[in-house]
N, C-alpha and C positions, 0 to 999 in steps of 0.2 A: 425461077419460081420464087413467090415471096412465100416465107413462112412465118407465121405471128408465135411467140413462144413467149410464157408469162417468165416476166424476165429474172424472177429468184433461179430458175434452171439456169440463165445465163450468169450465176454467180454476183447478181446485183443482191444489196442485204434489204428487202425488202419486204422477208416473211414478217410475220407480227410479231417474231422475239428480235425479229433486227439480224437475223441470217440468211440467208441461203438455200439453195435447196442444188447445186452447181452439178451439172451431169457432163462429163467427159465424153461421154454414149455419146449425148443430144449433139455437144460442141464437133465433133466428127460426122454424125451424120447432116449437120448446118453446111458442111463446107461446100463452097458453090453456090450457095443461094442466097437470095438479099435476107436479111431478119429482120422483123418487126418485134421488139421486146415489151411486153405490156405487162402492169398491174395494175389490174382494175381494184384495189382495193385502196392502191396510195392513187389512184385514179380519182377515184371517188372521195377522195381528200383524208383519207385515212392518214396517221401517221404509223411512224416505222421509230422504235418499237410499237406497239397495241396490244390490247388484250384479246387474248384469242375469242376467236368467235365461231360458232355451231348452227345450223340451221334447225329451228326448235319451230316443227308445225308450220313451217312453210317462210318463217318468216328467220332470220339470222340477229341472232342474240349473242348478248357477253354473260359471261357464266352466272353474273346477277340478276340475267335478265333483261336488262334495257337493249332495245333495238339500236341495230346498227346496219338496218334494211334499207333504209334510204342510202346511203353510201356506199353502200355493195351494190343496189341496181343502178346507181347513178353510174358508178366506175362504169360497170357492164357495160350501159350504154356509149357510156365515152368511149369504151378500150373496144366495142362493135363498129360503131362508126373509123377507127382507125383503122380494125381490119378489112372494112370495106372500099375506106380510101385507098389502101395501099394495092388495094387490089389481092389479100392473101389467100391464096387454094386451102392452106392448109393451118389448124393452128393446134402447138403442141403444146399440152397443158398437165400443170402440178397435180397429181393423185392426191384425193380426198381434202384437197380443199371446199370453201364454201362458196369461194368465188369458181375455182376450176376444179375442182373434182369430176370426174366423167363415170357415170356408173357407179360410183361409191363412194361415200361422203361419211364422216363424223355422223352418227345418230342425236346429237342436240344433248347426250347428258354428259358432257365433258369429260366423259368418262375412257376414251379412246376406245370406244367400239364405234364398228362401221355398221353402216344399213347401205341399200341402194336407195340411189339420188343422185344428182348433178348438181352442182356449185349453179350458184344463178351466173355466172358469164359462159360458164357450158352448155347452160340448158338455152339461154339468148343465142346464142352460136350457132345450136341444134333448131331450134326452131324460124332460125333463118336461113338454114340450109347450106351452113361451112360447117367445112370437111375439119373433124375435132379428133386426136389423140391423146390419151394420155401419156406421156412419156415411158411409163413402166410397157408401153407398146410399140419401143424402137424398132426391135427385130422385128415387126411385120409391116412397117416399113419400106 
């Protein structure tokens, strides 16, 4: 079975401070399957480090405000079309991100509260019908 996994879990430094997000858990339960590693965010031609960004009203902002919505649903699509190529059942995705968050996201005031939401490459994922986890949902698995 192929499995897509955004690849800061895979201990690639990716996130937008230029770290990681590396899970032990995820690296154990991978073993045996092909992996597909994606970030739709350096997908989208983001760099690594970056300013973080929030989905504010629908649209994913940097804490100034200027849009950085083009580059986030470009990635998605890029980093969709991969997992369609690859053929992957299943893709396991960073908690509260704005790209992959699944069910709960940053609220847009930079403030580290959550609301519910999906990252725009969770909700593209969702709405094409693959099978999406969040990582923090190994054990059920």
């Amino acid at each position: 079975m192929v499995i897509a996994v955004s690849a800061c879990l895979l201990g690639e430094n990716c996130k937008y401070n230029g770290g990681n997000n590396y899970s032990a858990a995820l690296a154990d339960f991978l073993q045996g399957h092909e992996v597909l590693p994606l970030c739709p965010e350096v997908l989208g031609g983001l760099p690594v480090p970056r300013e973080p960004a929030e989905i504010v009203g629908g649209v994913v902002r940097l804490r100034d405000g200027s849009s950085v919505d083009a580059a986030f649903r470009t990635g998605a699509a890029l980093a969709l079309e991969k997992v369609k190529a690859a053929g992957a059942e299943l893709v396991v995705l960073q908690s509260r991100s704005p790209s992959c968050g699944i069910g709960t996201i940053y609220d847009g005031s930079f403030s580290g509260k959550l609301t519910a939401g999906d990252g725009v490459f969770a909700a593209l994922l969702k709405e094409n019908g693959i099978a999406v986890k969040d990582v923090s949902e190994l054990k059920q698995l």
